[in-house]
N, C-alpha and C positions, 0 to 999 in steps of 0.2 A: 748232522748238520745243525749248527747255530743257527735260532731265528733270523739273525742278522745274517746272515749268508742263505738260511731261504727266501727270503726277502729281496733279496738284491737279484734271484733268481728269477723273480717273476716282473717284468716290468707289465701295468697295467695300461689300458688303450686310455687316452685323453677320454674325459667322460661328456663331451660333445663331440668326439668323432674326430679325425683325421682332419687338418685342415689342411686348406691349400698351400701347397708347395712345398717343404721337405719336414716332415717330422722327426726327430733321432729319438730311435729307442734306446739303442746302445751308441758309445763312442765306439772309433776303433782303437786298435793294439792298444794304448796305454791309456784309453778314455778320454782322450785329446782333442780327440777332432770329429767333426762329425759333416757331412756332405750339405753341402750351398744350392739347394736348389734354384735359386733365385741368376748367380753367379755362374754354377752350374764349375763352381770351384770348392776347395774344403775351409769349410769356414766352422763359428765355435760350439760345440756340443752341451746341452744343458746342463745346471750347477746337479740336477738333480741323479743324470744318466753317469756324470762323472763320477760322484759319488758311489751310485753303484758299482759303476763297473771297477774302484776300487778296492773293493771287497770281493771280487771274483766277475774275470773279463775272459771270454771268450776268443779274444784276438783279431776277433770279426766286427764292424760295426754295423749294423742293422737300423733302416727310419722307411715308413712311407711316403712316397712322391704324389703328390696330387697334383694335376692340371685342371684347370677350368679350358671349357671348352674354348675351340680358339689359340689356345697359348700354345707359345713354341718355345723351349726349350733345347738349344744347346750345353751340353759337359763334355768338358773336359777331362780324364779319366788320370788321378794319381795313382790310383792302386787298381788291380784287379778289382771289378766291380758286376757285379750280376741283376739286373734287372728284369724282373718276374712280373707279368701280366696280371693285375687283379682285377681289375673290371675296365669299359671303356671300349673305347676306338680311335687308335694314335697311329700316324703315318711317323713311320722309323726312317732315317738315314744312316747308313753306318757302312763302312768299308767300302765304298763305292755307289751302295745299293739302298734303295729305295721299298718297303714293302710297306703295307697297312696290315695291322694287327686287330682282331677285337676279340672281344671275351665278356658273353651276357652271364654266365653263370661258373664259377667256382667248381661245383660239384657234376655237373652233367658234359661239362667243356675240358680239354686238356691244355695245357698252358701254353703261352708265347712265351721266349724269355731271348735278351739281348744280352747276349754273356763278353766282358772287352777286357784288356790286360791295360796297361798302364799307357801313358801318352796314347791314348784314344778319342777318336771326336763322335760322339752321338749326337744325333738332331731327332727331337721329337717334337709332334704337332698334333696336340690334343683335336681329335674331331669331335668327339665327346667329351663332358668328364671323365679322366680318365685316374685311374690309379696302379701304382706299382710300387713292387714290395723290393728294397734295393740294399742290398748285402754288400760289404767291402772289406779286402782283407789284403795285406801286404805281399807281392811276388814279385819278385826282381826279373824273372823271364817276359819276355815279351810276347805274347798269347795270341796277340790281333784281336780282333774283334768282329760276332758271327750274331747271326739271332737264328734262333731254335725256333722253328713251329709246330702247329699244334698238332700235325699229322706226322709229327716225326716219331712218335712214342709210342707206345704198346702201353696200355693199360693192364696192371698186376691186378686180376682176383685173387689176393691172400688170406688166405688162414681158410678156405671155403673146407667143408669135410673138417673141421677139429675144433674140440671142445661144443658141438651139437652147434658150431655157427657162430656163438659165441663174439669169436676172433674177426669175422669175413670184414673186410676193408680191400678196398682198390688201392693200389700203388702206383705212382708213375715216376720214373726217373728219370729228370732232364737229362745228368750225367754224372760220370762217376771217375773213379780213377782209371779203367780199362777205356775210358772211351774219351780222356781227357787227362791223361797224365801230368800234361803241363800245369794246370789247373791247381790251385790248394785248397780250391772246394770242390765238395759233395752237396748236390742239392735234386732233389723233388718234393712230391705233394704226397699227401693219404685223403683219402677220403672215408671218413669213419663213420658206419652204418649205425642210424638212430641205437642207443640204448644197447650198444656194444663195444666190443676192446679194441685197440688197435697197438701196435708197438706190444704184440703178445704173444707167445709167453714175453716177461720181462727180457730185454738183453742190454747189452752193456758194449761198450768199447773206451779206448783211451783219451780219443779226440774227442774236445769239446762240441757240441750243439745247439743249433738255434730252432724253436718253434713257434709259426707262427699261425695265430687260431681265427678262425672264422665259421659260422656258424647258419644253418638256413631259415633260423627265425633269430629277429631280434635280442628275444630274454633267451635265446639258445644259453646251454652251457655243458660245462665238461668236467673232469677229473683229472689231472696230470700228476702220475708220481714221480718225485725225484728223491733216489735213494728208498729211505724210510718213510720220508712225510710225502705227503698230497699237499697240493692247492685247486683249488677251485679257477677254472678256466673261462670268460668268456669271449665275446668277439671283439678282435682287437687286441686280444690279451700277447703277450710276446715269452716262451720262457726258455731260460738259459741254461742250459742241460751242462752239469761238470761231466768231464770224461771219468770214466770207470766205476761212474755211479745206474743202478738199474734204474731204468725207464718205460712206462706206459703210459695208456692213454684210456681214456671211455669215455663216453657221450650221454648226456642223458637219454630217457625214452622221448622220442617224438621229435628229436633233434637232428639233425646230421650235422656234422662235425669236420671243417676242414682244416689241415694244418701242412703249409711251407716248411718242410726242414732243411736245415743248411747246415755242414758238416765241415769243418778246419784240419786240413792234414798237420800233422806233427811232424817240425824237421825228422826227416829219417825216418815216421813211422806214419806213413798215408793210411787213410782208412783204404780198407781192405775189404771189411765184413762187422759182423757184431758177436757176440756170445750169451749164446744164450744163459738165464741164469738156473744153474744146474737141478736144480731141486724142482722145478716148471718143467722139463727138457719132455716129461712120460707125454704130456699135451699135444707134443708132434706127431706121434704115434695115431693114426685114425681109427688103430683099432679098439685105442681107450679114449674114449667120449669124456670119461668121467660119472659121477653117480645122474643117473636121469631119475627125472623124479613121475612117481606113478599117478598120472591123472586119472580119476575115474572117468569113462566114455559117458555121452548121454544116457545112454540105456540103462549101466550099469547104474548113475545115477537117476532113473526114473523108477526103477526097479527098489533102490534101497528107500526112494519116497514111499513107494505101495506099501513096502514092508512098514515102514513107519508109520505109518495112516491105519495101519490096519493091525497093528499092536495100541495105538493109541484108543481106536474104537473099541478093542477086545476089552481093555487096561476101565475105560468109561462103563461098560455095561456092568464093570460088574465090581463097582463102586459102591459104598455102603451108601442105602440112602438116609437121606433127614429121619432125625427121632423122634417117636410118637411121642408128643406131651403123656396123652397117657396113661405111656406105657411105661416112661423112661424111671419113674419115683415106684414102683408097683405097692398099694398097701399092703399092709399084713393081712398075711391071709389066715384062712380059719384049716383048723387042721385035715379037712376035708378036703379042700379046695390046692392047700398044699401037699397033698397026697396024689391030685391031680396032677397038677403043676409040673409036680417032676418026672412025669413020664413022657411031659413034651418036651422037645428042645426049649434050652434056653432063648430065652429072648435077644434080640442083639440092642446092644444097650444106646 
């Protein structure tokens, strides 16, 4: 991958934070256009996101919605559009129905999301600040419009039992093709355990991918491969996975690491699954850990203290000592004396 095409890969979070009301990450399909929050119509996506996404576009537009508390927001829905829960507490109107949604935590909570097809009306009414993470992508079918809660999921413990833990991350799948075929996306969350992998071993598929990162400190940060190279991940960061390139993830130690993924079917070929990449695959196997490395226990290491203390006391006693002034020049002796002499040990010098 060209600099210039891992670059366009990562867009990074504004470095004051998400502001109120719609921020575009990416444009959509041709980097065109990007969502109105204000209008709650599509209105024009930044010189900088077009740019990228003319060097490699995922077909999906990606921005954050922010409410100040208080505000109400109605849209308008041009394209299939998905609306995912990130912090907050907002009173939803949609297809009839009336619910209140909230979400204190990323990581200990499971998601709300408002998922709508094209000519849809949502009305939202910030009772908090509120934030959401909002995906759009081009379908000609007409899908309606449903909101998912947070009791609808099962929570994945993956990778638990391989590569000694390594791997273990939580999974939650909003929905997928088996349970949404209408749909041309694929989306859920990972929750990726401080100072471990997640999206591992590497796997791959054809359809493009969106990830988006947040983190449970501030300076949190992460690792994300694409392909060959890595970038450095933090909160807020957003990146743009090409199809049929391998993929991971890792957290620093003391971090926990969460990331939105969003997935674009390909005319003709909806995502299905992923593949893993071949040469990783033995990691599945629980019966191969991998090399585990040999800690000494306390004991063992209080034991090889003793031994060392008590070589080092041996090694001291019986050290040569200081030299007799003296003795160390001896005069000439007289032939008497050296006739003596030599029947004792020599002197140590």
């Amino acid at each position: 991958m060209t600099p210039k095409t891992l670059a366009s890969c990562l867009r990074r979070a504004p470095a004051a934070g998400f502001a109120y009301g719609y921020t575009p990450v990416t444009g959509s399909n041709a980097g065109q256009e990007g969502w109105n929050a204000t209008s709650g119509r599509v209105g024009p996506t930044t010189k900088a996101a077009k740019a990228q996404d003319r060097v490699f576009n995922t077909g999906m537009s990606f921005g954050v919605l922010r409410l100040r508390r208080g505000e109400t927001l109605t849209a308008t829905t041009d394209q299939e559009t998905l609306w995912v829960l990130m912090s907050g507490r907002c009173r939803v109107a949609l297809a009839g129905q009336t619910a209140t949604v909230a979400r204190a935590s990323l990581f200990d909570e499971g998601p709300y999301a408002v998922h709508a097809g094209t000519e849809e009306q949502i009305t939202f009414k910030a009772e908090t600040v509120t934030e959401w993470a909002v995906t759009r992508t081009p379908n000609p079918r007409r899908i309606g419009a449903r909101l998912y809660r947070n009791d609808e999921f099962t929570t994945e413990d993956r990778g638990a039992g391989l590569a000694q833990g390594a791997c273990r991350r939580l999974v939650r799948t909003i929905f997928d093709y088996s349970t949404r075929p209408d749909s041309n996306l694929v989306v859920g969350e990972v929750v990726n355990f401080p100072g471990r992998w997640s999206t591992y071993p590497p796997h791959h598929h054809p359809q493009p991918e969106i990830y988006h990162y947040r983190f449970t400190e501030p300076q949190g940060y992460g690792h994300c491969e694409i392909g060959d190279d890595v970038v450095k991940v933090r909160g807020g960061d957003t990146a743009l996975i090409p199809g049929g390139l391998d993929h991971s993830q890792v957290s620093a130690p003391g971090y926990g690491m969460y990331y939105l993924w969003v997935i674009r079917h390909l005319p003709g070929t909806p995502y299905r699954g992923f593949e893993f990449t071949p040469e990783h695959k033995w990691l599945l196997d629980p019966l191969q850990q991998g090399w585990v490395p040999q800690v000494p226990s306390a004991d063992q290491r209080a034991r090889r203290s003793r031994s060392t203390s008590s070589r080092s006391t041996s090694s001291s006693s019986a050290s040569p000592s200081s030299p007799n002034p003296s003795s160390a020049s001896p005069s000439p002796a007289s032939p008497s004396s050296a006739s003596s002499s030599s029947s004792r040990p020599p002197s140590k010098p």
